[in-house]
N, C-alpha and C positions, 0 to 999 in steps of 0.2 A: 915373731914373724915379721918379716919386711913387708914396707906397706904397700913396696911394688906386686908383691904376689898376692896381697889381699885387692887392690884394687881390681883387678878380671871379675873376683869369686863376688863383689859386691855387685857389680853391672849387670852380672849375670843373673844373680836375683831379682834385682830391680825391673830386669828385662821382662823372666818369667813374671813378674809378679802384675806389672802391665798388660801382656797379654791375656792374663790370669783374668783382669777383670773387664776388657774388651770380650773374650766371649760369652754370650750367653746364657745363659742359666738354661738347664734344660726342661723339657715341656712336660706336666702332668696330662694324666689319664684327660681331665678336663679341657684340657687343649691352651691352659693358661701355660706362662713359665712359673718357675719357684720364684718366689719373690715378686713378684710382677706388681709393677708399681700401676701399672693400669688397669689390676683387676677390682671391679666394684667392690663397693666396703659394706659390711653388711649393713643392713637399715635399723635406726636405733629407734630403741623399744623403751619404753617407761614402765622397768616393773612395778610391781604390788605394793603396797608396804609391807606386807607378809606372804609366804610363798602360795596362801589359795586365794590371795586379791587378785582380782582383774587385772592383767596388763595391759598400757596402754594402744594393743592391737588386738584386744579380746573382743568377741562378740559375746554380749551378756546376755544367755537362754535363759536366765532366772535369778534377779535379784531380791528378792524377798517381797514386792510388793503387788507382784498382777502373773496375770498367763498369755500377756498379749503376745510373746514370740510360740505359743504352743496354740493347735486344734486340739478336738477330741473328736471321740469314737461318734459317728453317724449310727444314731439309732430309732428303730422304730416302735420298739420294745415297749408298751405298757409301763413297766417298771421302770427302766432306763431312757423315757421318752427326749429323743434329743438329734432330729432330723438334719441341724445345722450343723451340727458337729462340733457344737461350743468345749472350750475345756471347761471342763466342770470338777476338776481337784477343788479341795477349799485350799484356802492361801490364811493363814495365820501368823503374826508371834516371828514373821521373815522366812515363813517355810510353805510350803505346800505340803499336802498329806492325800495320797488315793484316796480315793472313794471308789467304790463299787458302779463306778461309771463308763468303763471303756478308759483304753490306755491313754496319751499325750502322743501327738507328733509334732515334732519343729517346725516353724514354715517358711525354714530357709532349709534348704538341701546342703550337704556337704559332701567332698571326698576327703582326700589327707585332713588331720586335723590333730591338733593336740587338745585333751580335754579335762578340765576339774570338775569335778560331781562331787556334793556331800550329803550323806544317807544316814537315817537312822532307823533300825528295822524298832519296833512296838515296843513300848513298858509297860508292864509287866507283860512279857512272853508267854504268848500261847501259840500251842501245836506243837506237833515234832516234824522231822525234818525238812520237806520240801512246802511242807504246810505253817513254817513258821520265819513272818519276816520275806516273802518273798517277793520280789520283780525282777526287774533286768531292765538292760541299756541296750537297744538294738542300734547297729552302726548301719547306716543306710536303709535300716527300715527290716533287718534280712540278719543280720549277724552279733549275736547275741553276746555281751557278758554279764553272767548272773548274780543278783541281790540277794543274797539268803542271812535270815541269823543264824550264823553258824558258830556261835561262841557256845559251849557245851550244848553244840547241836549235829547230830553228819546227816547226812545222805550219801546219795551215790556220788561219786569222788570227781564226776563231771559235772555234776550239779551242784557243789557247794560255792559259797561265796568265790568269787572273783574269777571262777571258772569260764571257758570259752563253751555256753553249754553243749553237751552231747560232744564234747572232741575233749579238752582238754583241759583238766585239774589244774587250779591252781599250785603255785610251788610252796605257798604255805598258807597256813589259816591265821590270817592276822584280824581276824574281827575282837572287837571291839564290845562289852557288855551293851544289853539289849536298850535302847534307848539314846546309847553316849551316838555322839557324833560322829562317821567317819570318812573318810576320805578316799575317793580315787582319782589318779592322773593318770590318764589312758593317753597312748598315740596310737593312731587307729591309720594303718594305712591301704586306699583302697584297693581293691583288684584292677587289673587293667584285660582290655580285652581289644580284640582284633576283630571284628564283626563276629563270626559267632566262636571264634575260638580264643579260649583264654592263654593272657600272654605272661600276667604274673598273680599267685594270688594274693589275699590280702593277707595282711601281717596286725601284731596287736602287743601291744606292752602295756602292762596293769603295773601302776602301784598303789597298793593301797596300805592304806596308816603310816606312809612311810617307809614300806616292805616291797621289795620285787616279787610279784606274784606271776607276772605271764613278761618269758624275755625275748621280743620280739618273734612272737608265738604264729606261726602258720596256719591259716585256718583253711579249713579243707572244704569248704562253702558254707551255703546259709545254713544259721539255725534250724533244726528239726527235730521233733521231739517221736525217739524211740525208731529214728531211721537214721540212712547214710546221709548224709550231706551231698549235695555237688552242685557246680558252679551250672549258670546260666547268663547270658549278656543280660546287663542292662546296663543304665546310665552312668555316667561318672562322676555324677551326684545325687545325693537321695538323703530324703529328711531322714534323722533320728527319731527314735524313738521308747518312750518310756511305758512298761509291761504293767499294767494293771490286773492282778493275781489274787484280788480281792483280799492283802491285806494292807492295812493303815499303815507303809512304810514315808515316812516323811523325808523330801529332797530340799536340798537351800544350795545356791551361791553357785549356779552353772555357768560355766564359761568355755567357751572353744577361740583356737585360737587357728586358719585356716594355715595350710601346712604347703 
């Protein structure tokens, strides 16, 4: 080829290729460009040494030594005398264990959150199903995922471990024998509302032991036991809360991380 006829076909690209990066990159849904060297970088986090430690933007509900981020149950009860509303779990050994005292609440409120919980339902196992091993984690006080032992144990298929209860089964039964240690990472995300009408509801994704149990699971309002659910306004934050079901299920190593 003569190098007078390659000389055009090179300009020409050089040309294209110029103008190629004078224009702009085009604009996401976000209203950023692709690439966009001026979009914020995300903010650095110091994970755990291991995936259920603390990261360094966790808020820690429970490290093994007290209940100063939980209340208890306000009661007036004879038996359960406790007007202040102290929490009254025992705390042992890095864990807490119910006692037949009224449930726990947080006494920070949350919405969005990502969260680690670790649980071990009684040893040696007593009761059968809904009667064995049982609590739950309410997300804003209202919306329940349930604690059962459910390792050579059922109930109704709403109500076993890792379930959204009364709506929606978990996708598989990954517990753990009665006693061993186990694991959930929940992202809990909240409902949104418009004064009295609702705009989005909430959403929920369970893993536990390692398992996808609930994959960004729709929930169809608050907890209710043996009715329909459905949404009502409230806040856009609201404590957590832990189910006391009067059996000795012991909790360690809570951590949220605000979303």
């Amino acid at each position: 080829m003569k190098t007078g006829t390659l000389t055009p076909i090179l300009l020409s690209v050089l040309i294209a290729s110029v103008v190629a990066e004078k224009k702009p990159n085009p604009k996401l849904p976000s209203g950023w460009r692709v690439h966009d060297m001026a979009r914020p970088l995300p903010a650095v986090v110091t994970p755990g040494a291991t995936a259920s430690e603390a990261p360094s933007d966790a808020i820690v509900l429970f490290d093994g030594t007290d209940l100063s981020e939980w209340t208890g149950s306000v009661s007036t009860n004879k038996k359960h005398f406790n007007p202040e509303g102290r929490a009254l779990w025992e705390v042992e050994g890095g864990y807490m264990e119910i006692t037949p005292t009224g449930g726990l609440t947080s006494k920070r409120a949350f919405g969005d959150i990502q969260m680690h919980l670790e649980w071990a339902s009684p040893s040696p196992a007593k009761g059968l199903g809904q009667g064995r091993g049982n609590s739950g984690i309410f997300f804003m006080g209202r919306y329940e995922v349930q604690i059962l032992d459910c390792h050579e144990n059922t109930a109704y298929a709403d109500g076993m471990t890792a379930a959204v209860y009364g709506q929606t089964p978990a996708l598989a039964n990954a517990c753990r024998k009665p006693g061993e240690w186990q694991t959930y990472d929940i992202l809990f995300t909240a409902p949104r509302f418009n004064g009295d009408m609702l705009i989005s509801p909430a959403y929920i994704t369970v893993i536990h032991n390692g398992v996808l149990v609930q994959n960004h699971t729709e929930l169809l309002g608050p907890t209710r036991h043996k009715g329909l659910p459905a949404y009502t306004p409230h806040a856009e934050k609201l404590p957590i809360s832990l189910q006391d079901h009067n059996n000795p299920v012991r909790f360690r190593n809570i951590w949220v991380r605000e979303l």
